[in-house]
C-alpha positions in Angstrom: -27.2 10.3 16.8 -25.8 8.7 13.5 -22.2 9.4 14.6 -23.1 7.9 17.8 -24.4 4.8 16.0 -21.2 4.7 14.0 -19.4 4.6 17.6 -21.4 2.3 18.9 -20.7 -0.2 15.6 -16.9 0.2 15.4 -16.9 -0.6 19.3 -18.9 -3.5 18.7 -16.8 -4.5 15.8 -13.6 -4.5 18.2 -15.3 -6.4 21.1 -16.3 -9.2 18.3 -12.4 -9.4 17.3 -11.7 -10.0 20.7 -14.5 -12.9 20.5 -13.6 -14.1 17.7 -10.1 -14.6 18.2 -10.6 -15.4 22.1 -9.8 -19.2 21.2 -6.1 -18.7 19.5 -5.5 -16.5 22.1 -4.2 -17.5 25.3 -7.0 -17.8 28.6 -5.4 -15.5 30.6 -2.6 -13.2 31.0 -1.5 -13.2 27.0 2.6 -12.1 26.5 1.4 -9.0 24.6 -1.9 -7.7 23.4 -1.7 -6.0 20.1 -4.5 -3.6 19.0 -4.9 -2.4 14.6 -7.7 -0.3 13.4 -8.0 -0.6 9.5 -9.9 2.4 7.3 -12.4 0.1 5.4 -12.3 -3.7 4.9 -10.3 -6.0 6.1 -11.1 -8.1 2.9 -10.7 -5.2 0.3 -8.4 -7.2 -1.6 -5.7 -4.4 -1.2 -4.4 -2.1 1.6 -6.9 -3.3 4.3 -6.3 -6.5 3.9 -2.5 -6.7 3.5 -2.4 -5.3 7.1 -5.0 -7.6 8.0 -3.4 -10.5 7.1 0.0 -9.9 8.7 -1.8 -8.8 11.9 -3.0 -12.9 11.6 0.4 -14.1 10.8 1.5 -12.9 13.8 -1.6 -14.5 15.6 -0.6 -17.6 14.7 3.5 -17.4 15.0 3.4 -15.8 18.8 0.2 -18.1 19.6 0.7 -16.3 23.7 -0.3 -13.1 21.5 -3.8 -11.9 21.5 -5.3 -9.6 18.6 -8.2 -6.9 18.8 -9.1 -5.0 15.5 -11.8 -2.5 14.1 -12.2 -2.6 10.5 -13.7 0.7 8.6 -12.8 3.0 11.3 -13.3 6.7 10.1 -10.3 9.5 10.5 -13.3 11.3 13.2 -13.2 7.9 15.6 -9.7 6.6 15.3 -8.2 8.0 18.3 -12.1 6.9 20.3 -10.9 3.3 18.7 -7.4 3.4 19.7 -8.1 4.6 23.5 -10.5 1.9 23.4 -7.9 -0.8 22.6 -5.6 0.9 25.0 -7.9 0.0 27.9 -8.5 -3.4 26.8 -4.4 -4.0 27.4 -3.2 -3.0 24.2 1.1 -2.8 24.1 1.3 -2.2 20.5 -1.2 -0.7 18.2 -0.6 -0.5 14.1 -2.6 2.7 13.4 -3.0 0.7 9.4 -4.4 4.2 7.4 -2.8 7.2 6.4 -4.9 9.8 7.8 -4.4 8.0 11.5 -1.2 9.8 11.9 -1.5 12.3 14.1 -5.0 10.4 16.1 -2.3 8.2 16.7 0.7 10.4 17.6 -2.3 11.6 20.5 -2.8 8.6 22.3 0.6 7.5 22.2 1.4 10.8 24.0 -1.3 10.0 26.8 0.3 6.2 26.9 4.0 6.4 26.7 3.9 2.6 27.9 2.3 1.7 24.4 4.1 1.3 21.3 2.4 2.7 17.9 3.4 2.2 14.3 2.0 4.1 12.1 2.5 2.9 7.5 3.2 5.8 5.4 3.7 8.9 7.4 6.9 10.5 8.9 6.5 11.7 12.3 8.8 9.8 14.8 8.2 9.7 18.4 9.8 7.9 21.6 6.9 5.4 21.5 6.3 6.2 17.6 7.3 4.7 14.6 6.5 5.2 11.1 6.9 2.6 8.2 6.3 1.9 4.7 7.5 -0.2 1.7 9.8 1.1 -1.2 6.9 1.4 -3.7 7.7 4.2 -5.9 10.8 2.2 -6.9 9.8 -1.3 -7.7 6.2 0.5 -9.5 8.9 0.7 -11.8 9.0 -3.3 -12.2 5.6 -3.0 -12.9 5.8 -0.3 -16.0 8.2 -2.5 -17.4 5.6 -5.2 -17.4 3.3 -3.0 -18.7 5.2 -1.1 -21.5 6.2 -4.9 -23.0 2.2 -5.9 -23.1 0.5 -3.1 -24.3 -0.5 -2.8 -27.8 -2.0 0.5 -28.2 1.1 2.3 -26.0 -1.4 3.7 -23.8 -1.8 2.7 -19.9 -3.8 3.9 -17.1 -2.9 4.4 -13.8 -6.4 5.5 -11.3 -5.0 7.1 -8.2 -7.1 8.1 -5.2 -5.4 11.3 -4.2 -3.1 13.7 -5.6 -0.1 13.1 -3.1 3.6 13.2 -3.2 3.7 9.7 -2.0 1.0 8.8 -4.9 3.0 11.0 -7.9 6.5 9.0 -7.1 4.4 5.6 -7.8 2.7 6.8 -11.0 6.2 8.5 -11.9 8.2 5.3 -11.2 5.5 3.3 -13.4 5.8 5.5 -16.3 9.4 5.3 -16.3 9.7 1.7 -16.1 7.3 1.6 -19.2 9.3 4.3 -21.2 12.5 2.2 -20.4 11.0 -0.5 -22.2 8.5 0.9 -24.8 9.3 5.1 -25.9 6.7 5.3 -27.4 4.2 4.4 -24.2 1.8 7.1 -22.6 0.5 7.2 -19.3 -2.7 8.6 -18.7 -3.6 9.2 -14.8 -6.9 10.0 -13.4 -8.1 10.5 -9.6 -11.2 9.4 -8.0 -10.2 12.1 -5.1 -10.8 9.1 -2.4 -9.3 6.0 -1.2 -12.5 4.2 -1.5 -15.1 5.0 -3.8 -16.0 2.2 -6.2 -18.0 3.8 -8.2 -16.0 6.7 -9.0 -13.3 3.7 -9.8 -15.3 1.7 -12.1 -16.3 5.4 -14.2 -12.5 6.2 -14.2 -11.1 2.9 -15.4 -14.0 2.6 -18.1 -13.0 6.2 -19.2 -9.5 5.1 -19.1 -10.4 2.0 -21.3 -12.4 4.6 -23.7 -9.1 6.9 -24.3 -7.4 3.7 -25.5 -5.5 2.5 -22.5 -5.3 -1.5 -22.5 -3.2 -1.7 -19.6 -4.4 -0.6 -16.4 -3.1 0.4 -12.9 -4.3 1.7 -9.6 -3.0 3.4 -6.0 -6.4 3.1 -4.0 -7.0 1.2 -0.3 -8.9 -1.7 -2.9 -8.0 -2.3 -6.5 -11.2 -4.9 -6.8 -13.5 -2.1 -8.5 -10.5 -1.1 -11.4 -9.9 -5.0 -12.0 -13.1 -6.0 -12.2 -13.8 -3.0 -14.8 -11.0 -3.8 -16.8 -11.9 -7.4 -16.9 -15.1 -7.1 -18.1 -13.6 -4.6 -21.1 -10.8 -7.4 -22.0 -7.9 -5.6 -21.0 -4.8 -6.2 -19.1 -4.7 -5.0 -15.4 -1.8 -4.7 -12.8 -2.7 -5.1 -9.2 -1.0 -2.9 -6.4 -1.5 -3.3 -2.3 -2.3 -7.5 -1.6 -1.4 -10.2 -3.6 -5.0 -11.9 -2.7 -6.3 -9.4 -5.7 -5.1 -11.5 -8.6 -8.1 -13.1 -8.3 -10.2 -10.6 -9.0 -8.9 -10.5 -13.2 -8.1 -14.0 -14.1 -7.5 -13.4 -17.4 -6.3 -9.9 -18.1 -3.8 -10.0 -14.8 -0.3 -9.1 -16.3 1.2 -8.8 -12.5 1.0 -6.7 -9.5 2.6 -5.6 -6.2 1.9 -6.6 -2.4 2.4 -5.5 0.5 3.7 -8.4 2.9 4.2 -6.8 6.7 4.0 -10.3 7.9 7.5 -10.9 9.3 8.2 -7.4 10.0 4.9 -7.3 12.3 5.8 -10.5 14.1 9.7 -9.0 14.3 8.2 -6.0 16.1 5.7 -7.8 18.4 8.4 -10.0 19.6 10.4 -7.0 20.2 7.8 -5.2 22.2 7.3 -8.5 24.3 11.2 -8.6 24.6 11.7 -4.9 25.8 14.0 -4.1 23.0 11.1 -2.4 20.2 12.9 0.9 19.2 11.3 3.5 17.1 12.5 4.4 13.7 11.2 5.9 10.1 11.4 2.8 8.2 11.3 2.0 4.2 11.8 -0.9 2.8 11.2 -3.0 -0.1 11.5 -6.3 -2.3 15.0 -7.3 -0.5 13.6 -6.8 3.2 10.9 -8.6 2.4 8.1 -5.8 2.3 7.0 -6.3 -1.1 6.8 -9.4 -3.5 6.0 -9.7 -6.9 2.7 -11.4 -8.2 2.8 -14.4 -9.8 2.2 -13.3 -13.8 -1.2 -13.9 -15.7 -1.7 -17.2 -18.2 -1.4 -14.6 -20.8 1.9 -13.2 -19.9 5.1 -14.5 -22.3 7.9 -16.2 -20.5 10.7 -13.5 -21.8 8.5 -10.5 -20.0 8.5 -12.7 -17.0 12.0 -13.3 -16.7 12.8 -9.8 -17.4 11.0 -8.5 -14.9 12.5 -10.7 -12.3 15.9 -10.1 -13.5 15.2 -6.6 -13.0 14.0 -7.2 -9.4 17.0 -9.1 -8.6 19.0 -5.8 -9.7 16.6 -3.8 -7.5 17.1 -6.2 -4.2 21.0 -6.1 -4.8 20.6 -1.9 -4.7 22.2 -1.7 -8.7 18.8 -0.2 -9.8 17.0 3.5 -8.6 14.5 4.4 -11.7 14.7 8.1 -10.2 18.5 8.7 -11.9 19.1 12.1 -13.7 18.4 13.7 -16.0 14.4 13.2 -16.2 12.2 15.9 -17.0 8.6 17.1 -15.9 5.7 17.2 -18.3 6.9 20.8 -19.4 10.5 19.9 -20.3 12.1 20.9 -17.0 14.8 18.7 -15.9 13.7 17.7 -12.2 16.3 15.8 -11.5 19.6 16.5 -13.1 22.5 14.1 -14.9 24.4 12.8 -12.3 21.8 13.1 -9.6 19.3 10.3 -7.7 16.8 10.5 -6.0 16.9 8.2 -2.4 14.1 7.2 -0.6 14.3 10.8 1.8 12.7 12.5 -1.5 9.8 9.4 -1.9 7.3 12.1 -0.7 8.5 14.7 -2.3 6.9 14.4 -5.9 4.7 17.7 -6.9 5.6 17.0 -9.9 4.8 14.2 -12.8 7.7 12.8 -15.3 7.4 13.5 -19.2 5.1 11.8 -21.5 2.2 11.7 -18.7 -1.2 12.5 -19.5 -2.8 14.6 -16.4 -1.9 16.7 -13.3 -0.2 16.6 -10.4 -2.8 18.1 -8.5 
């Protein structure tokens, strides 16, 4: 009866898109109906939200385009969602979690007529695509930013799970900060979910107590880990929407977003066009699938305009932090002199870089 309950809410929450959205949407016969179902809250300040908010800006671009989304749909009802939207004349659906993958990859093989995109996976199909923003990279941006403010040389990074995808963005961080600052230490700690605040809050406070003043995050909200850090007078870096600056108005260094905006609009106008094609897609600052934050009032001018300068060397494709020879925690090289690492190997990590405090798994 409770998962039945749960159903009965996520359905609901659907049909109240569709009523809430019912005026910017044409009367009758909209150009394309596009369906997203989002893991937790469409406000979260992070993941959620960054999806969210494109899914809008396409709303209000294609105004003969009408939107139906489900917010905290679990991995258990996502294809139940997702057949749901189907039947309410869904074209394109943007399966927005991680774990919708293969619920996804399902209904698109009952609906060949309906397009899915699916962020951070890697399984391409003829009405399939897969998509995600070069993060692991431009973290290193961030670890720059965070290696020139520190003062006690120790940073945190929380991370929710233990995955490749995960170990390349705490790996890219650390490296950007070592670039910078030698002597800097990373200490990394998982909550073991996406979205547990309170297991969060209890690792960025134990962070704080190992000495870390400078704290990072990979988790579907960073609001919990800000908020902590805030409170304990240290400097944070936000990761997922730019909307969670807010959140730390004093300790914010910087942070990463997400922006899907145009490339959601690009696709929907493609899918109304006949021309959508699938496609395993990264991206990042240059395309337009990432921006930098604006910088904290306590954030010098010099670090700012290193950081962009470095940026502009990552959107021109002179900069990839992964460049031999780097070595594991144990003193293995991992990637040898000569050698890079592309963004084919992104998900590849099993392995952290030297001078990281905690495990790969």
């Amino acid at each position: 009866m409770r998962k039945l309950n749960r159903l009965t809410l996520v359905s609901l929450l659907v049909f109240s898109a569709v009523a809430a959205f019912g005026a910017l949407a044409p009367a009758a016969d909209p150009c394309l109906t596009i369906g997203m179902i989002l893991g937790g809250a469409k406000n979260d300040a992070g993941y959620n939200q960054s999806h969210y908010d494109a899914l809008m800006e396409v709303q209000k671009a294609l105004p003969c385009v009408n939107v139906i989304w489900a917010e905290y749909v679990s991995d258990s009802e996502a294809e139940n969602v997702m057949e749901n939207m189907v039947q309410q004349g869904a074209k394109l659906i943007f399966a927005a979690g991680f774990p919708f993958q293969y619920p996804a990859i399902a209904v698109a093989a009952r609906h060949p007529d309906v397009k899915f995109m699916h962020p951070g996976g890697w399984e391409v199909r003829a009405n399939f695509a897969n998509y995600f923003a070069k993060t692991q990279q431009t973290f290193f941006l961030m670890g720059v930013a965070a290696g020139m403010m520190t003062k006690t040389n120790k940073l945190g990074f929380v991370a929710g799970q233990p995955l490749g995808f995960t170990l390349g963005n705490v790996n890219g961080f650390h490296l950007g900060a070592r670039a910078v600052n030698p002597k800097v230490e990373t200490r990394l700690v998982y909550t073991f979910s996406w979205g547990d605040t309170t297991k969060e809050a209890a690792a960025t406070q134990a962070l704080i107590d190992q000495g870390c003043d400078v704290i990072t995050m990979h988790l579907d909200s960073p609001i919990a880990v800000l908020q902590t850090a805030e409170a304990a007078g240290k400097y944070s870096i936000g990761f997922m929407s730019l909307e969670s600056q807010k959140f730390a108005p004093t300790g914010w260094i910087t942070g990463l977003g997400l922006t899907w905006g145009d490339f959601y609009k690009e696709n929907a106008q493609k899918v109304i066009d006949g021309t959508w094609t699938p496609g395993f897609i990264r991206m990042g600052l240059a395309e337009g699938f990432m921006e930098i934050a604006s910088f904290g009032p306590r954030v010098p001018k010099n670090v700012q305009e290193f950081v962009l300068t470095l940026a502009e060397g990552f959107k021109a494709g002179l900069l990839n932090p992964f460049t031999g020879p780097i070595k594991d925690q144990d003193g293995a090289v991992r990637i040898a002199e000569g050698e890079a690492w592309g963004n084919e190997k992104m998900g590849d990590f099993d392995w952290l870089v030297e001078g990281i405090i905690g495990t790969p798994k």
